[in-house]
N, C-alpha and C positions, 0 to 999 in steps of 0.2 A: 334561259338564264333567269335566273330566282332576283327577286328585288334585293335582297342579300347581295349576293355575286356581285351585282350590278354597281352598288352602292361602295364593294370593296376595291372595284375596278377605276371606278373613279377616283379614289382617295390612293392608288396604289402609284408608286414611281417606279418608273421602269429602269432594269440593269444596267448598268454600265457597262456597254460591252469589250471586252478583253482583247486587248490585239494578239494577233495570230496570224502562223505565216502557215500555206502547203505550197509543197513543192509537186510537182506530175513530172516524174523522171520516164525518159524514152527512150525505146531503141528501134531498131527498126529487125524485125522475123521474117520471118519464111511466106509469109503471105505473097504470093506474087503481084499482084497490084495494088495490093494498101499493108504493107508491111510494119505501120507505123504502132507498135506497141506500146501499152502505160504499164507502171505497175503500180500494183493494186495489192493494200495490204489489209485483211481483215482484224477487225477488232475483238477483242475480249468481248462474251455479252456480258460480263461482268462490270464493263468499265461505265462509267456515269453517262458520256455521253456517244452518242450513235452506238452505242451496243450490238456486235454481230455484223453490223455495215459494211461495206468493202468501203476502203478511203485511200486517200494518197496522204505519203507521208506529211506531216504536222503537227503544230498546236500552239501553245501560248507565246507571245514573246517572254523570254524574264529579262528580269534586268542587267541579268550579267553578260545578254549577248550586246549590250553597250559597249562591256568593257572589252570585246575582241576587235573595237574598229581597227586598234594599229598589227592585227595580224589578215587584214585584208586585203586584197589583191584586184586589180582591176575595174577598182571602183570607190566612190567617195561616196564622204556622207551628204555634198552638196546635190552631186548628182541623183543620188538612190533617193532622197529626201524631194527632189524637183518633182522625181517619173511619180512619184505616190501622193505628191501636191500637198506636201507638208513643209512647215519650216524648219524642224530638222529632226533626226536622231532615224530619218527612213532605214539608215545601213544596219541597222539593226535588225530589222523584217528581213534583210538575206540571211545575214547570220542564223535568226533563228531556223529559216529556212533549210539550212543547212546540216545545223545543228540535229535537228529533228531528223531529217534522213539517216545523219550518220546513227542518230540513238534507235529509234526504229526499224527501219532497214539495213544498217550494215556499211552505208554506200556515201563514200565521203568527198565532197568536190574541192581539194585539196591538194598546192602543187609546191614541192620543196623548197622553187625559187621564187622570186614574180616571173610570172612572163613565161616560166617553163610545164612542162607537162603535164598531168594528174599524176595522181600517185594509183600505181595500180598494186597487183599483189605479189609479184615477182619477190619480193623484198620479205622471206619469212620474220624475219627476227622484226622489221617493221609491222607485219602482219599479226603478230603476235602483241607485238606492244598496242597498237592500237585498239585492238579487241580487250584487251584490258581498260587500255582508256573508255573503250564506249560501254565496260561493265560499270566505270565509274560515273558516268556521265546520271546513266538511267537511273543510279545509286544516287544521284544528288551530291556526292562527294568529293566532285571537282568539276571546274568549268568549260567554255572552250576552249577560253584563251589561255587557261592552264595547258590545255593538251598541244598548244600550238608553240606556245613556248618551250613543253619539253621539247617537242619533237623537229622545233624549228621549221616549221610550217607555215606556210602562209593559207588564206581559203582563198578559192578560185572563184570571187563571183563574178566576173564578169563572163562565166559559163552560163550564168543563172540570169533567166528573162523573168520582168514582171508581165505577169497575164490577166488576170484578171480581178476583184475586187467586191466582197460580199461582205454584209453587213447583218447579222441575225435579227429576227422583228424583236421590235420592242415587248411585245407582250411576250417574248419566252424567257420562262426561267434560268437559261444560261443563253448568256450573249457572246457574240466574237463578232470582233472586227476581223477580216482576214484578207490577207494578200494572199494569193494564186500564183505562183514562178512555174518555170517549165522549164527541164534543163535535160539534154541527152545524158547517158548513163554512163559515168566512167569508163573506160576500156581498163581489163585488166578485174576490175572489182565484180563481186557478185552477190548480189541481197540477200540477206539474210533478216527474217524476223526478231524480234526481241524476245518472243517467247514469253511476254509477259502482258503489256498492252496490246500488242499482235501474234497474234496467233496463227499466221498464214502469208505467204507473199506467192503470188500469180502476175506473170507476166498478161496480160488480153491486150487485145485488138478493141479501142472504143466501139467498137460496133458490134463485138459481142458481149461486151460487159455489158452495153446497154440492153440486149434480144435476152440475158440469163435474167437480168432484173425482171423485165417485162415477162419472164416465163415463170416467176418466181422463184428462181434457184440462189439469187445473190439479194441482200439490202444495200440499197445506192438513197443516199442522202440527195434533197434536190440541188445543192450548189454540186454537188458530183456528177451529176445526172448530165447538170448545164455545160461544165466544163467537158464533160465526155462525148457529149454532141458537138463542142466547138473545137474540140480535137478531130471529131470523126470528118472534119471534112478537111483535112490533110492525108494524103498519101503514106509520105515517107519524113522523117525525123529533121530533118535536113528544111522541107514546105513548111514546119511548125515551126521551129525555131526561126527561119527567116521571118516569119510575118508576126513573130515575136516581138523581135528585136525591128521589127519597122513601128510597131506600136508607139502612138504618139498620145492618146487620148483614151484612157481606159476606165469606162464607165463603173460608178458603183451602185451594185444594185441591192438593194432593200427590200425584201418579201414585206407583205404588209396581210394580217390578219382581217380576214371576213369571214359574215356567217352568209352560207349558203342553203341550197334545198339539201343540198348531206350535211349539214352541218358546218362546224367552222373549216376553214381551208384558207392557204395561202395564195396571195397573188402577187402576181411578178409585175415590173415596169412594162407597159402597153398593154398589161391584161385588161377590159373593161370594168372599171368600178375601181382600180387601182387608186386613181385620185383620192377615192372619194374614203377607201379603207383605212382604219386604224387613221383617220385626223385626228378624231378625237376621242380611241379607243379607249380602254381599257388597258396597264399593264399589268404583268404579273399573273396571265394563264396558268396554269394548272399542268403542270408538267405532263401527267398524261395526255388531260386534252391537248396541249400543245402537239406532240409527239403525234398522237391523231390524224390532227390536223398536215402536220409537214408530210408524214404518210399516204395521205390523199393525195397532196400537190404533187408530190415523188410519181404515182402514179397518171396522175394527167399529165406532167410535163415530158413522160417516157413515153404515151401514148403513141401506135404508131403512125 
């Protein structure tokens, strides 16, 4: 790094990072002893960030998954607000949670009444109108709670577990806060891509989406990577969601930027040197290097 660099790094304030929900919808396949499937929907390499990546569905909170708290189901905002250790407005990370599958994927955790079942697709003239709704959605030309009020809907979270909790490092050029849920997959519904930010949806087995990374056939981000290993060691849909929903204390973890013998790289909570990285770094890396950098980590953290 140049006395330049160094000097900017200092003087630089790091991003504020954006809250953000993903969701890891599951089902359980044909595997006979670990049947437990994610699905996995690849990105645009067009799009700004993780370009070409396989991800599970997400992205920003906006502000308008606020205004759907009175179309929600099986869940408050004192409670959803508690499990995420905030003072309030957490029901809003399901929503967006939600929200983002139906727009990306297709797949909506939404049930007519309280209390009663998902909506599946039996229902064409239903099936047809919400496919419209989710043209508008991705269009920006209407919101949830728009589409819940037509349709008289409520959303289903208390389908939807909080899992786990990532924080992007400070020195990268786009940051997210992001909540991790887990929720098995509708019966009835079936994914579909957006065709626009996604370009792809595959059902895998965490254990071979991680072996395709590691062979280089897929790009797995490392909060992907992490969450794909702490899936992999569930069975069936059923073992994940239980130890979900017993979830009492869910750590948040913060990659944190050093320079190594390759170069810069990220480290995780108990790596060595972790303490001691990014105290009193630098913000505001260099998107490439950044990208670099999470690159390397991506591949140590999938090592096998």
């Amino acid at each position: 790094m140049s006395h330049a660099d160094a000097r900017r790094g200092a003087t630089a304030t790091a991003v504020v990072a954006r809250p953000a929900s993903t969701i890891m919808v599951l089902r359980d396949g044909d595997h006979r002893a670990a049947p437990l499937e994610v699905l996995m929907l690849r990105r645009n390499v067009r799009t700004e960030s993780a370009g070409g990546a396989h991800v599970f569905p997400g992205g920003a909170v906006d502000p308008q998954d606020a205004d759907a708290v009175a179309w929600c189901d099986g869940l408050d905002d004192v409670r959803a607000s508690a499990a995420l250790g905030l003072e309030s407005g957490g029901l809003a990370y399901w929503v967006a949670a939600v929200r983002e599958c139906f727009e990306e994927a297709g797949l909506l955790f939404a049930r007519s009444r309280p209390a009663g079942p998902l909506l599946g697709h039996d229902d064409a003239e239903l099936s047809a109108r919400l496919a419209a709704h989710r043209q508008a959605l991705n269009a920006h030309q209407r919101a949830l709670c728009d589409v819940c009020a037509a349709e008289g809907i409520v959303l289903a979270l208390d389908r939807v577990h909080y899992f786990a909790h990532w924080i992007t490092p400070k020195e990268a050029p786009r940051r997210y806060d992001t909540r991790f849920f887990v929720a098995a997959a509708p019966e009835g519904q079936t994914p579909a891509h957006d065709a626009g930010e996604m370009v792809a949806d595959d059902w895998m087995r965490p254990a071979d989406a991680l072996e395709a990374h590691r062979a280089g056939k897929i790009v797995l981000i490392l909060p992907t990577i992490r969450n794909l290993q702490a899936l992999e060691r569930f069975a069936t849909v059923a073992e994940a969601l239980d130890a979900a929903a017993r979830l009492e204390d869910v750590p948040t973890i913060e990659p944190r930027v050093a320079m190594g013998e390759e170069g810069m790289t990220l480290l995780l909570p108990g790596d060595p040197g972790y303490d001691e990285a990014g105290s009193g770094g630098a913000a505001g890396v260099a998107g490439a290097r950044f990208d670099a950098a999470a690159r390397l980590a991506s591949r140590r953290a999938n090592e096998p």
